[in-house]
N, C-alpha and C positions, 0 to 999 in steps of 0.2 A: 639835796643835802647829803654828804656825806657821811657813813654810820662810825664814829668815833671805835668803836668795838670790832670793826670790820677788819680781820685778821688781813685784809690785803693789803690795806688803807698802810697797815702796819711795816707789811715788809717791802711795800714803796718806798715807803719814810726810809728805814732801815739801808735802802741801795741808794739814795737820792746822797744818806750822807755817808756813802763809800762802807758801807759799813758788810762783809759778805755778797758784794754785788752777784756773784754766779751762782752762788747757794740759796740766796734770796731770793733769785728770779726762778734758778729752777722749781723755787715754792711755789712760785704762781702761777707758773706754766702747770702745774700738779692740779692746783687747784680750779680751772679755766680752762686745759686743753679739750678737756670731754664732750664740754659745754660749746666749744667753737666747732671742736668735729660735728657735734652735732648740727649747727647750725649750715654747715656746707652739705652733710648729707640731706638735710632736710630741703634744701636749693635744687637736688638732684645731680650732683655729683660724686662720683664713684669713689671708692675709700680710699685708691691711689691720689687720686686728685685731691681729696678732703686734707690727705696729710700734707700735698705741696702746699696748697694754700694755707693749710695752719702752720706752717714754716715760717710762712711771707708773713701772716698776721706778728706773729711772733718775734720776729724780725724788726720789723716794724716798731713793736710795743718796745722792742730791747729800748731800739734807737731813739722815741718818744721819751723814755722814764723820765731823762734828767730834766723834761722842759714839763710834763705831768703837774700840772696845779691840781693840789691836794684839797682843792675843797670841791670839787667834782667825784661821783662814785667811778672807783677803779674799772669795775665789771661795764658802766656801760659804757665808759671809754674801748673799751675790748671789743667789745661787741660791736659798736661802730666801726670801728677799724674795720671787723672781719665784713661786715657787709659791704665796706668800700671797695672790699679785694674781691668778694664775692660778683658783686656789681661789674666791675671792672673787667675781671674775668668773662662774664658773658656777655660783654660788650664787643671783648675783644673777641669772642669766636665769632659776634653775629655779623660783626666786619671783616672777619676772615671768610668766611662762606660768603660773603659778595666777591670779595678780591678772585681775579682770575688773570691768567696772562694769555693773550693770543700770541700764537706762533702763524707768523707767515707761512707760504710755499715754500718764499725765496728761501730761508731757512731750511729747509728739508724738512716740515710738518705738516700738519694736513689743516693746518686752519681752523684748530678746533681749541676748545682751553686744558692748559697743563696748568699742576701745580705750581708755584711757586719756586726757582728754583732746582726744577726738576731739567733736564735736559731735552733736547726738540729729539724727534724721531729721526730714528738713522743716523745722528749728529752723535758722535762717541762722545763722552764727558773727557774734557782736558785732563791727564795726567800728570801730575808736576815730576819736574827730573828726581832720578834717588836718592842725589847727593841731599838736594832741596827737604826734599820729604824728610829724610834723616834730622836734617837740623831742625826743620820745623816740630820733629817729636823729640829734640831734645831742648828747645826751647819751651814747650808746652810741658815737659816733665820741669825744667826748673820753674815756672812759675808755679807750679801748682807746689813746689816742695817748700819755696818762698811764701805763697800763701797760707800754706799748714803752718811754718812757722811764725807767722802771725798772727793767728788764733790764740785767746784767752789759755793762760796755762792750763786750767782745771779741762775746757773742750781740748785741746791740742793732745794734752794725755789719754783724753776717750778716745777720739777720733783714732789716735794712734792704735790702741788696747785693741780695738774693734777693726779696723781695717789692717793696721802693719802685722797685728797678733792674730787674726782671725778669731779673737778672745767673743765668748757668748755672753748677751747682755748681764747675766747673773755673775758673771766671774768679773767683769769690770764693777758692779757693784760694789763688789767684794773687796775689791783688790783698793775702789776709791771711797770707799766705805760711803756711798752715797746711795741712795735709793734706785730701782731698777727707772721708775719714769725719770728720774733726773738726771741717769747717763741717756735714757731717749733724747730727751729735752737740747743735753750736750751737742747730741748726736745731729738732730734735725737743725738744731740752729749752726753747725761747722759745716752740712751740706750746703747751707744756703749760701753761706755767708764766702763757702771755695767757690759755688756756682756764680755768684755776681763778681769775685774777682777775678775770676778765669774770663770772663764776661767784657768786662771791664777792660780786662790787658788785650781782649782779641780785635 
């Protein structure tokens, strides 16, 4: 049962009915990130890793809110989540370390296994022509300046503060009068959300 008093319970309701949607979430990410990082370090994964994955959790929770029935506790909907990704995540290395590619002779390799991807021995990796390469980096610079601009105004402002401005976490607080974990929050949820649609478009 759900604890009627439960400050989360609250600023769910609060985003369910448009009400502060990116200020409210960043409450709960405040309130919750600590609590998930902890639970990926506790899995055995490294602080870099811990914060991708609480990205994805995070991510995740964004895109749940609206269908969230409220007569469930917030926290262990969270928490499921993170163990689904946490789950997931080491499923996927234990199939990655099976996965292997043989390279023939005929090839020019010695018959042994390469990474994924990786190029055979004495076989030079393909060069694409300059003209090619050029346009392929400026197709990849306009999607990604299209995807900044469809980020959430409040994230599209940090993201911008922080990366266009070189601006340090304290002076974007500052400047969006929000708390230092809530331009993170900004921050980790506009990586994610450029990395799946650069993703997406490739």
């Amino acid at each position: 049962m759900p604890d009627a008093d439960d400050p989360s319970q609250h600023l769910v309701e609060l985003i369910q009915a448009g009400i502060d949607p990116e200020g409210n979430f960043g409450r709960l990410f405040e309130r919750h990130s600590r609590g998930i990082h902890y639970l990926f370090l506790r899995r055995g994964f490294s602080a870099e890793e811990t914060r991708d994955l609480a990205q994805e959790v995070f991510l995740r929770v964004s895109r749940g809110l609206p269908k969230f029935r409220l007569e469930s506790q917030f926290k262990t909907w969270v928490f499921e989540i993170a163990d689904n990704v946490a789950q997931n995540e080491l499923r996927r290395r234990s199939t990655g370390k099976r996965k292997g590619k043989e390279i023939s002779l005929d090839t020019g390799g010695m018959g042994g296994q390469w990474e994924e991807g990786e190029p055979a021995p004495f076989e030079p990796p393909p060069q694409p022509p300059k003209a090619l390469d050029e346009v392929l980096k400026r197709e990849q610079a306009e999607l990604l300046s299209r995807a900044i601009g469809d980020l959430p105004p409040k994230m599209r402002v940090c993201f911008q503060l922080r990366y266009g401005q070189g601006r340090k976490y304290e002076e974007i607080a500052v400047l969006m009068n929000v708390s230092i974990d809530t331009v993170k929050a900004h921050l980790h949820q506009a990586r994610q959300r450029l990395r799946i649609e650069l993703s997406d478009a490739s």
